[in-house]
C-alpha positions as CSV (number, residue, x, y, z in Angstrom):
1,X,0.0,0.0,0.0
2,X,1.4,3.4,-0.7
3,X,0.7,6.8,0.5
4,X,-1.9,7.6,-1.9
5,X,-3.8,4.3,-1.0
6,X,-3.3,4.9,2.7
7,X,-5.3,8.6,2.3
8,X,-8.1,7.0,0.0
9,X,-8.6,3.9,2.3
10,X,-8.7,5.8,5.5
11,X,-10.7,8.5,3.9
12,X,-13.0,6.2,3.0
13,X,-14.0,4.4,6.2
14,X,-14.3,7.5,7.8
15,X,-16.7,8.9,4.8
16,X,-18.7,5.8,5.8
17,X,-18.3,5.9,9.7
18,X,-21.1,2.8,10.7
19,X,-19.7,2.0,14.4
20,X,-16.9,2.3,16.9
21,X,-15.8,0.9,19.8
22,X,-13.3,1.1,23.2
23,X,-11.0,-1.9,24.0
24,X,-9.5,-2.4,27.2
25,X,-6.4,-5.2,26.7
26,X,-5.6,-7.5,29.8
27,X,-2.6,-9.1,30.8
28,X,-2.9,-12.8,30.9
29,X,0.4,-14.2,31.0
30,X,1.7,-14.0,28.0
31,X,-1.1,-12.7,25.9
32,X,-3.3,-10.0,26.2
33,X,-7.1,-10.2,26.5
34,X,-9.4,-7.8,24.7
35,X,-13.0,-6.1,26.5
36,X,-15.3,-4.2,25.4
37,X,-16.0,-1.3,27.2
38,X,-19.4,0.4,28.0
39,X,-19.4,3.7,26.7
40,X,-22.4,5.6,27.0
41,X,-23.5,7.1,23.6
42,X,-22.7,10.5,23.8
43,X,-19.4,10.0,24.9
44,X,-18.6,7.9,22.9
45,X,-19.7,9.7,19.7
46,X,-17.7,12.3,21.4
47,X,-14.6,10.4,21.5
48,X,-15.3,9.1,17.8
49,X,-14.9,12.9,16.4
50,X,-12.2,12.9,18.3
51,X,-9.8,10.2,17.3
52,X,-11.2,10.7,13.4
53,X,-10.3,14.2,13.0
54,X,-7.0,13.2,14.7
55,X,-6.8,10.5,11.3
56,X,-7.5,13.3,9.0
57,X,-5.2,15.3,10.7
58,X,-2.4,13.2,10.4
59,X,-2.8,11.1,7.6
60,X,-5.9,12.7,5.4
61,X,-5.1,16.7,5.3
62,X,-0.8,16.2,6.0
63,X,0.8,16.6,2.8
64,X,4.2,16.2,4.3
65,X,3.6,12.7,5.3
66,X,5.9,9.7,4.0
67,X,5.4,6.2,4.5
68,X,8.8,4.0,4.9
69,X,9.3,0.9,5.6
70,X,9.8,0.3,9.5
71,X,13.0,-1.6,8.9
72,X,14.1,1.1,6.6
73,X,13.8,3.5,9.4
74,X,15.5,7.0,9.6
75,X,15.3,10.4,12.3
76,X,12.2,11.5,9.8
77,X,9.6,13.4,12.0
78,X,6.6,13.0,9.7
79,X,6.2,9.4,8.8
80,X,3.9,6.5,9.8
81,X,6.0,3.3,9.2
82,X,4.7,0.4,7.9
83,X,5.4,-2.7,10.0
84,X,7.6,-5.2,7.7
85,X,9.3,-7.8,9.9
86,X,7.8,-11.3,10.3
87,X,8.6,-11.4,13.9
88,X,5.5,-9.6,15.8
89,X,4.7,-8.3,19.3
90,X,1.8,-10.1,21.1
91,X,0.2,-6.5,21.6
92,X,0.0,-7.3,17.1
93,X,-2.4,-10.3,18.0
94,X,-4.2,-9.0,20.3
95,X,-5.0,-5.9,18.6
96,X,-6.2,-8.4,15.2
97,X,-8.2,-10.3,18.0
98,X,-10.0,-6.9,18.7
99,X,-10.8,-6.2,15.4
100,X,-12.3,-9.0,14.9
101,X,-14.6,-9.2,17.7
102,X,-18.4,-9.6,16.4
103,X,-21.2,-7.3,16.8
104,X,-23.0,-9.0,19.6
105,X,-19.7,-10.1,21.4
106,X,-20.4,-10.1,25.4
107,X,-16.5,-9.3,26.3
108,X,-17.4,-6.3,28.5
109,X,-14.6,-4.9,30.6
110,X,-15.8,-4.5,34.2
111,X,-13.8,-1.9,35.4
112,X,-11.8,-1.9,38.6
113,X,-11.1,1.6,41.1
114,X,-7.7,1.4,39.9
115,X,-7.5,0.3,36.2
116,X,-4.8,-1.4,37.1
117,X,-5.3,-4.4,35.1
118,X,-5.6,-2.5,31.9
119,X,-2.2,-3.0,30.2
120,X,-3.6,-0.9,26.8
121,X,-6.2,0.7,25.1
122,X,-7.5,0.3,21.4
123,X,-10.3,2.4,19.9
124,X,-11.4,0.8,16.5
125,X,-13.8,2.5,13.4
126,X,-16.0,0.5,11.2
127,X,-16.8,1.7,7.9
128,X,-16.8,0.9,4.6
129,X,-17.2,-2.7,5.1
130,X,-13.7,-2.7,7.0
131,X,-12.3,-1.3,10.1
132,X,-9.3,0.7,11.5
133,X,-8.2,-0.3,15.0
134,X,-5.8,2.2,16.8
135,X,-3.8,1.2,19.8
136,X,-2.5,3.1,22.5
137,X,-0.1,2.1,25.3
138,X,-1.0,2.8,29.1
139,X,1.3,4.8,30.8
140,X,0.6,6.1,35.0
141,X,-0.7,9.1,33.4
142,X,-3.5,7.3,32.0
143,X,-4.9,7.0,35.1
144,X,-5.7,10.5,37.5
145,X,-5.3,8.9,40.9
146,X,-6.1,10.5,44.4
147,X,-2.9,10.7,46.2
148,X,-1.0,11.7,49.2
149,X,0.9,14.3,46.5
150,X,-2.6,14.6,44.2
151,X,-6.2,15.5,44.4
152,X,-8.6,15.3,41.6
153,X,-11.5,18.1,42.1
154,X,-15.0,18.9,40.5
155,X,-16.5,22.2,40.6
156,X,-20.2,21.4,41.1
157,X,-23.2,23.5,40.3
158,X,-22.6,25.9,43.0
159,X,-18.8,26.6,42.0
160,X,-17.6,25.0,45.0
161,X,-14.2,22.7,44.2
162,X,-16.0,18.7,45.8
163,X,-13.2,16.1,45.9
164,X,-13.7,13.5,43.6
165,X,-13.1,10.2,45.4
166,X,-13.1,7.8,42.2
167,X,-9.7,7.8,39.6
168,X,-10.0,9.4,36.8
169,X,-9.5,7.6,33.8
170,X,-7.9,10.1,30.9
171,X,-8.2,9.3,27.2
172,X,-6.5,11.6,24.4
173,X,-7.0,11.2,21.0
174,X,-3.3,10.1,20.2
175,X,-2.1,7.0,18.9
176,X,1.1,4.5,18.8
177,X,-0.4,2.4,15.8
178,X,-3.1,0.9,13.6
179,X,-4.2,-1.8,12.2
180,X,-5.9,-1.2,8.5
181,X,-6.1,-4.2,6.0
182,X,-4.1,-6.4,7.8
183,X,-1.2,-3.9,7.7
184,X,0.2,-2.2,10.8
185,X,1.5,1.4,10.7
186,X,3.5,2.1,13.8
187,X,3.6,6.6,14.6
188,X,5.5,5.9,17.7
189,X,8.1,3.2,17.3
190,X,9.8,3.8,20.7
191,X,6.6,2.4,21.9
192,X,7.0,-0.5,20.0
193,X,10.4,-0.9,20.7
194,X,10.0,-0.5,24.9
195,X,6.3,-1.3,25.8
196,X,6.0,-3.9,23.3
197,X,9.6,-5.2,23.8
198,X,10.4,-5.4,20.2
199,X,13.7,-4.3,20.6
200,X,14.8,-8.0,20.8
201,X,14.4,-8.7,17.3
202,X,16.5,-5.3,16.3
203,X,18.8,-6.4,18.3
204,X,18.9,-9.8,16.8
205,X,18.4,-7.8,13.1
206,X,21.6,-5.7,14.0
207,X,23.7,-8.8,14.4
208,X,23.3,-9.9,11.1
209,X,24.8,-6.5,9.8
210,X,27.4,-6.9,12.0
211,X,28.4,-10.1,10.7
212,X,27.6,-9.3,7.3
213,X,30.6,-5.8,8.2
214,X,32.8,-8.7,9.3
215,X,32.2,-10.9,6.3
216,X,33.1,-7.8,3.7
217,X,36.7,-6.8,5.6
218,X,35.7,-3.4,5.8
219,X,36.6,-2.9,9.6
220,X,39.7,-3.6,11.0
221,X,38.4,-4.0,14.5
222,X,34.9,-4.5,14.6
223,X,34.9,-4.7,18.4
224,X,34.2,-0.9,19.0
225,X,31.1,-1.1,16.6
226,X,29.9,-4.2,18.3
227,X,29.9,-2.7,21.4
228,X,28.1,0.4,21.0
229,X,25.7,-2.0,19.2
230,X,24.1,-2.2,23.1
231,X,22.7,1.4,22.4
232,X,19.0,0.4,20.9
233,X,19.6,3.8,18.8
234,X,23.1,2.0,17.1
235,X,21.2,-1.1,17.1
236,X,18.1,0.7,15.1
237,X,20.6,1.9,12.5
238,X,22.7,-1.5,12.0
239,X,19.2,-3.1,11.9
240,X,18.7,-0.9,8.8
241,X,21.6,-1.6,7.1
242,X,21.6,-5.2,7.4
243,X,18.1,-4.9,5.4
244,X,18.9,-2.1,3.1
245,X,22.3,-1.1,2.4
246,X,22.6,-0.7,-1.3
247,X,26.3,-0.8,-0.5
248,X,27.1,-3.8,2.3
249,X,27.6,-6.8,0.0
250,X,26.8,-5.1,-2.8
251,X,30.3,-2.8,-3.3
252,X,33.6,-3.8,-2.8
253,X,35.7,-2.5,0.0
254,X,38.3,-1.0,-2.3
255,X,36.1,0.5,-3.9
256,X,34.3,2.4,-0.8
257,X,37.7,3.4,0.1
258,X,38.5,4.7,-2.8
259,X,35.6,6.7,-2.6
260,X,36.2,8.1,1.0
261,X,39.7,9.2,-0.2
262,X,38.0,11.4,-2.7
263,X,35.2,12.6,-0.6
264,X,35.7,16.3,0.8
265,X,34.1,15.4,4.1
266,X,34.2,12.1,4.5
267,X,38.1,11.5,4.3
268,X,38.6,14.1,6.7
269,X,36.8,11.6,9.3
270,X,37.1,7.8,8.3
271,X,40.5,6.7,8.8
272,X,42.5,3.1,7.3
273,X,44.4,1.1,9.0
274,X,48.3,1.3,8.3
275,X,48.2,-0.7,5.0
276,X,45.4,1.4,3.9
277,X,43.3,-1.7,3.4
278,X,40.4,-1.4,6.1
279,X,38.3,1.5,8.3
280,X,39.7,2.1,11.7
281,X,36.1,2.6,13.3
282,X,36.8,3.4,16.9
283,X,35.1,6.8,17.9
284,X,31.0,7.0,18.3
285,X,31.6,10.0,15.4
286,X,34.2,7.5,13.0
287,X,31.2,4.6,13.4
288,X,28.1,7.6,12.8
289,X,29.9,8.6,9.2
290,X,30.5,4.7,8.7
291,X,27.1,3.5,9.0
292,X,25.9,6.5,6.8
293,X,27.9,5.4,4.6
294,X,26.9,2.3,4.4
295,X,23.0,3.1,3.8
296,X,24.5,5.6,1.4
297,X,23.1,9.3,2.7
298,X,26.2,10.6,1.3
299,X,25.0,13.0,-2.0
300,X,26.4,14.8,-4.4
301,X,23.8,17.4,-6.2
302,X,24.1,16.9,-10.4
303,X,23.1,20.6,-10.8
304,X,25.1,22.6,-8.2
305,X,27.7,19.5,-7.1
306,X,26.9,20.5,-3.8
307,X,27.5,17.6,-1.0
308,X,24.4,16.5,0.7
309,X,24.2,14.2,4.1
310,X,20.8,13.2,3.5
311,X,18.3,12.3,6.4
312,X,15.6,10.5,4.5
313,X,15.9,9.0,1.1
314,X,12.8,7.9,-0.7
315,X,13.5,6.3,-4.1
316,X,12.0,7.9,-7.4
C-alpha cells in the first residue's frame, strides 16, 4: 500500500463511519485479552470525532507525510511506518483479536477503582465494510489517581471545588499504531520498541549486519562497533543496514575506500588502517559517518555538485 492508498482507504471508512468501539487489553500471562467497554452514547460519539479528525489530521489533510518501511527506518519526524518484519509483538495479536470481535460479542470490561489491570487501550472505526483499529499504550498518566501528592476536584453547580473520590480515567486522542487491512502502521516506534519489547528482534536484526561488516573486511576492529551496538539507537541503524544497504555486499571494499579518499568530508573523518586496506572505526563519530555510509546518505547534487548528508531518502 502506498501513501496515496493509505489517504483514500482511510478517507473512505471515515466517509462511511457505521460503528466504533473502546478496547480495554488485559494481561494474561503472556497474551493479552481484549474487553469491550461500555461507553455511553454520547461519549462515545464524542470520543469518535475525536480520534477521526485526529486521522485526518495526520494522515488525510498532511501533505508532508511519507510512508517507509519500519526496517528502513531513519530520524524522519513525519512518517507513519509500515510494519515489515515477520517477527510480531503479542500486543500485534491482540490488537487483530479486537478487530475481529463480532457485533454482539459479550466481552465487557468490568472496570476496577484502579485500572490497574488495563495494560492498553485500542479504539477501533467500522466503515466501509472494514475497520481501522488504533492502539495506545497505558502509561501512570493514564490514570488521574487520588494521592497523598494529588487531588482530583470537580467544581459542582454551586462553583464549589467537591473532591472527587473515584480515579480518573484520561483518554486523548493520540495513537502509537493501527491496524488497516491487515497492515500495521506504527507513529511511535519507541513504543513498540519498549512497551512492546520489540527491541529484541532489532537487536537480533543488527547482528546480522554486523556479521555481514565482518564478512566484507571493511573494519579492522569490529569490536568498538559491536559494542556500541548495546545502544538500541546503534542497534536501530545497524538493523537498517543489514536490510537495506545498497552498498554492504553489494560494493567492494576498495572501492568504498577509494571513494572516502576522494570525498571532501568524508576523508577528513574515516580513517584506514596502516596498510590502507580497512576502516579504523573506533570513535562513536568514525562509526556515525561509517554506518551513513553504508546506507549511502552521502550525495552529491548533479546541478550545483553540492554535497548533501541526506536524512531520509525515498527512491524515485
Amino acid at each position: 500500500m502506498n501513501l496515496a492508498q493509505l489517504k483514500t482507504e482511510v478517507n473512505d471508512l471515515i466517509s462511511n463511519l457505521s460503528g466504533s468501539r473502546l478496547i480495554f487489553f488485559l494481561e494474561n500471562g503472556n497474551t493479552y485479552i481484549p474487553k469491550i467497554s461500555k461507553v455511553d452514547p454520547a461519549s462515545l460519539r464524542n470520543i469518535t470525532k475525536g480520534f477521526t479528525e485526529k486521522l485526518k489530521l495526520d494522515i488525510i489533510d498532511n501533505p508532508d507525510l511519507t510512508l517507509p518501511l519500519l526496517s528502513n527506518i531513519d530520524e524522519r519526524k513525519n512518517a507513519l511506518f509500515i510494519f515489515d518484519y515477520q517477527q510480531t509483538p503479542q500486543e500485534f495479536n491482540a490488537l487483530q483479536t479486537a478487530s475481529k470481535l463480532p457485533p454482539n460479542s459479550q466481552e465487557f470490561y468490568i472496570p476496577t477503582p484502579t485500572f490497574e489491570d488495563v495494560k492498553a487501550i485500542a479504539f477501533i472505526l467500522y466503515g466501509n465494510g472494514k475497520s481501522l483499529s488504533l492502539y495506545k499504550n497505558k502509561t501512570p498518566l493514564t490514570v488521574l489517581k487520588n494521592t497523598s501528592n494529588l487531588v482530583n476536584f470537580i467544581m459542582n453547580k454551586q462553583g464549589i471545588l467537591e473532591e472527587l473520590n473515584n480515579n480518573i480515567f484520561k483518554l486523548d486522542f493520540n495513537y502509537d499504531l493501527f491496524l488497516l487491512n491487515d497492515k500495521f502502521f506504527v507513529k511511535n516506534h519507541r513504543t513498540l520498541e519498549i512497551a512492546m519489547k520489540f527491541h529484541t528482534v532489532i537487536t537480533e536484526q543488527s547482528s546480522l549486519a554486523l556479521q555481514a561488516l565482518k564478512i566484507s573486511g571493511m573494519i579492522d576492529d569490529i569490536t568498538h562497533l559491536e559494542k556500541s551496538s548495546a545502544d538500541i539507537s546503534t542497534a536501530r541503524k545497524l538493523a537498517k543496514i543489514a536490510k537495506h544497504s545498497p552498498v554492504l555486499g553489494k560494493i567492494d571494499c576498495p572501492t568504498v575506500i577509494e571513494f572516502v579518499s576522494k570525498h571532501k568530508i568524508l576523508s577528513g573523518i574515516l580513517k584506514t588502517n596502516g596498510s590502507g586496506e580497512k576502516f579504523v572505526i573506533k570513535t562513536k563519530e568514525a562509526q556515525k559517518h561509517f554506518i551513513k555510509l553504508m546506507s549511502d546518505d552521502y550525495l552529491e547534487s548533479e546541478l550545483t555538485k553540492i554535497l548533501y548528508d541526506s536524512l531520509a531518502k525515498d527512491a524515485l
